[in-house]
Kinemage of the C-alpha trace (Angstrom):
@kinemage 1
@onewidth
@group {chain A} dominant
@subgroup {mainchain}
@vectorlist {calphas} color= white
{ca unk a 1} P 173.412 48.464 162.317
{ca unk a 2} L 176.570 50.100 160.437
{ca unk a 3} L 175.941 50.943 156.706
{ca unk a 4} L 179.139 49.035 156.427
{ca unk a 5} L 177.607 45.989 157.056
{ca unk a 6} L 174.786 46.812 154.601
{ca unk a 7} L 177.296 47.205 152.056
{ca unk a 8} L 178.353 43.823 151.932
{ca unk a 9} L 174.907 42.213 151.660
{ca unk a 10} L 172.911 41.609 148.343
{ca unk a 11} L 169.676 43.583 147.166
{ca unk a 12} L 167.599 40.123 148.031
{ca unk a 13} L 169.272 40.233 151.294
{ca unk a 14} L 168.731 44.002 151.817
{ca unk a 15} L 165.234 43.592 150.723
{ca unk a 16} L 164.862 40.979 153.797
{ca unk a 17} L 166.289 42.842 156.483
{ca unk a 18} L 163.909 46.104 155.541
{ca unk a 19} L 161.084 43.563 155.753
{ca unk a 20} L 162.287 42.335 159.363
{ca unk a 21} L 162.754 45.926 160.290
{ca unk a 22} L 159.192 47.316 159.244
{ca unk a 23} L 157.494 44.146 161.223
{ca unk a 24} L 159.402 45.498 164.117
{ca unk a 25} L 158.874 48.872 163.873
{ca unk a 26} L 155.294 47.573 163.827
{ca unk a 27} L 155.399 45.661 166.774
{ca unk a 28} L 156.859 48.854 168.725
{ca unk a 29} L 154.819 51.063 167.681
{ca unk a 30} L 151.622 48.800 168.735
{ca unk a 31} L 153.678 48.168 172.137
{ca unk a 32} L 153.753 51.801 172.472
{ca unk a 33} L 150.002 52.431 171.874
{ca unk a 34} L 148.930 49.998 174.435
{ca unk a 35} L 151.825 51.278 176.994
{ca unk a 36} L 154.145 47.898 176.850
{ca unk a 37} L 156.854 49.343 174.953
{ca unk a 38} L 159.697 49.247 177.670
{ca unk a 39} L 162.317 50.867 175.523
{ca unk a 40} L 161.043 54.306 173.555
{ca unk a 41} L 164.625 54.591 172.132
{ca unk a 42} L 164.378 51.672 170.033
{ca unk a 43} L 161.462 53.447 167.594
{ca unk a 44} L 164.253 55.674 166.900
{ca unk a 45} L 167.136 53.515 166.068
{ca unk a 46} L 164.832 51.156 163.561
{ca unk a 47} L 163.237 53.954 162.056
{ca unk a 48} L 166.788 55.138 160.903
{ca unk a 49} L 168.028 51.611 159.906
{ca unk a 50} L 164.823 50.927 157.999
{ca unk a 51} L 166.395 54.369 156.607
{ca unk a 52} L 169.783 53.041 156.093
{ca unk a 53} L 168.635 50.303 153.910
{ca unk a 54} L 166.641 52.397 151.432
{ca unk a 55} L 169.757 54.515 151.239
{ca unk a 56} L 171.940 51.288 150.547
{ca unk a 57} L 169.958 49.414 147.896
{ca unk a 58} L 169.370 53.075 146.230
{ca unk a 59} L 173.070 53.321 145.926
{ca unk a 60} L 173.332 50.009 144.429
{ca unk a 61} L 170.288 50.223 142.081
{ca unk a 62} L 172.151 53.229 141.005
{ca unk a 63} L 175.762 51.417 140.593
{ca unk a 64} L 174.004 48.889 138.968
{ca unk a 65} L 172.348 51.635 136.607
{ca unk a 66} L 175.278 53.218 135.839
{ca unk a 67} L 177.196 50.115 134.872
């Protein structure tokens, strides 16, 4: 996911996406402690997109802020 594309969403929809995103890092990580998680990489890549969105709707709580 390109912080491009989180750009263009809404804070409700932002807030939506970071839910979807902790269920699954949730899901992998449980995966992982039972030894079904087929692809480690993909703990990384959420972890920083759950990452991405905090950044984004900081960035717009602070636009909104400042307005």
């Amino acid at each position: 996911m390109k912080a491009s594309e989180l750009h263009d969403k809404t804070p409700d929809q932002l807030r939506d996406e970071l839910v979807n995103l902790k269920k699954e890092s949730f899901n992998l990580r449980f995966q992982q402690a039972t030894g079904q998680l087929e692809n480690p990489a993909r703990l990384k890549t959420v972890k920083r997109d759950v990452a991405r969105v905090h950044t984004v709707l900081n960035q717009k709580a602070a636009a909104a802020a400042a307005e």
